[in-house]
N, C-alpha and C positions, 0 to 999 in steps of 0.2 A: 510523633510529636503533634499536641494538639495547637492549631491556630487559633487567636485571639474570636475570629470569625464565628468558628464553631464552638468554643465557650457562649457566645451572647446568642447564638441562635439556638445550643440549648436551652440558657437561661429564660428565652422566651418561651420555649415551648413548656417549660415548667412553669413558667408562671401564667400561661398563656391556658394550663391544664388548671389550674388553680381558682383561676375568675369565676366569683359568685355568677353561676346560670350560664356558663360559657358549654357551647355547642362547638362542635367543629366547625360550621358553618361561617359562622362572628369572625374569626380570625382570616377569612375570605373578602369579609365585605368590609368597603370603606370605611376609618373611622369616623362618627360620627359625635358633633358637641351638641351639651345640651344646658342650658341657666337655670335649668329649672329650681336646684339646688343652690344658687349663689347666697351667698349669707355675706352680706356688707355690714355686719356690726361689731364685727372682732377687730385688733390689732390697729391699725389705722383707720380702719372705718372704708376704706377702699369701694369706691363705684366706678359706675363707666365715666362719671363725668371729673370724677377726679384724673382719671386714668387719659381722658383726651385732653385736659390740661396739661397733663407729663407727654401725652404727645405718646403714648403707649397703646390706645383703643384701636388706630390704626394697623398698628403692629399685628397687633393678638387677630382682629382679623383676617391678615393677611397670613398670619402663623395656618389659623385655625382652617383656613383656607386652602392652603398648598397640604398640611396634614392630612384634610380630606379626602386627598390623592392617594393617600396609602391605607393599607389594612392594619387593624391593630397587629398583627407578629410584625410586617416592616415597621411599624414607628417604634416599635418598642426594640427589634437588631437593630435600628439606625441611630436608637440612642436618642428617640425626639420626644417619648412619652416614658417615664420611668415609675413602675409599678416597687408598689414597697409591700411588706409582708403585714405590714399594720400601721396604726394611728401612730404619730411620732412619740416617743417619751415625752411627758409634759415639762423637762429640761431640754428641750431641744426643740422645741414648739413654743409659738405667741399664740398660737391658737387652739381653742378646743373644739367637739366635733360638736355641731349645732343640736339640740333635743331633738329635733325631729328627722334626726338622720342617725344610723349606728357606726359602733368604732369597728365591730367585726366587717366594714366595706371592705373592698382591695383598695386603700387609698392610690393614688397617682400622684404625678405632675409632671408640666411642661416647662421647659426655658422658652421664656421667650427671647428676651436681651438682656444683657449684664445680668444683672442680680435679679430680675422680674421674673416670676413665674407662674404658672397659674396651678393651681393645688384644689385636688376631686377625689372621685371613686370612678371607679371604672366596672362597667357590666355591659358585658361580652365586647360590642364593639361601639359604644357609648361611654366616653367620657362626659361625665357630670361633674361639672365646674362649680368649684365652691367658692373655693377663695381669690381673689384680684391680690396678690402678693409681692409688691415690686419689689421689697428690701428682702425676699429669701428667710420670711420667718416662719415658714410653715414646717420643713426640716431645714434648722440650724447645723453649718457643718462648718469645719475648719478651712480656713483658707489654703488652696494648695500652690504651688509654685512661688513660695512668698519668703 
């Protein structure tokens, strides 16, 4: 009988095999963030200075901070970075992917709190943060427990 355990610790290693440029190495070393990629002009318009009015910029720090502590295969077994196979369907997205980046990335995302989350691509052990998404419009999904 397989454990819940060992399904997500495969599923990272197969996705963990998959990451554009990924070495064996990356999934040894801390993850690391990067803004360089941020694009604040989709969906709500979302910045940092909106985001420390919502009292959320602290948060994502402190997220992005205690993350730092793990490697990408732990964040992605512990469920704290979640790797997708592709760009969302544009029915299930408010956002498109900016010109100057491609939809063949590995997109990502993190929870931060409630509904917030931060939505990127990921190469090797560098999440590149694109989106400030507090309302969960980067993938739209059903509500569960409801």
């Amino acid at each position: 009988m397989h454990r819940k355990g060992d399904r997500l610790k495969a599923k990272a290693r197969k996705n963990s095999s998959s990451l554009a440029g990924s070495s064996t190495g990356c999934f040894k070393s801390p993850v690391v963030f990067s803004f360089r990629s941020l694009d604040s002009s989709q969906h709500l318009k979302e910045t940092f200075e909106c985001w420390e009015k919502e009292k959320l910029l602290v948060k994502l720090l402190n997220k992005i901070r205690a993350v730092s502590q793990k490697t990408m295969s732990e964040a992605m077994i512990d469920r704290i970075i979640k790797i997708y196979d592709s760009f969302p369907p544009k029915d299930k997205t408010a956002y498109s992917v900016p010109n100057y980046l491609s939809e063949e990335l590995q997109w990502a995302s993190m929870h931060l709190q409630g509904k917030a989350v931060i939505a990127g691509h990921v190469v090797e052990n560098i999440f590149y943060i694109v989106f400030l998404d507090r309302e969960h419009k980067f993938w739209k999904s059903k509500k569960k427990n409801t």
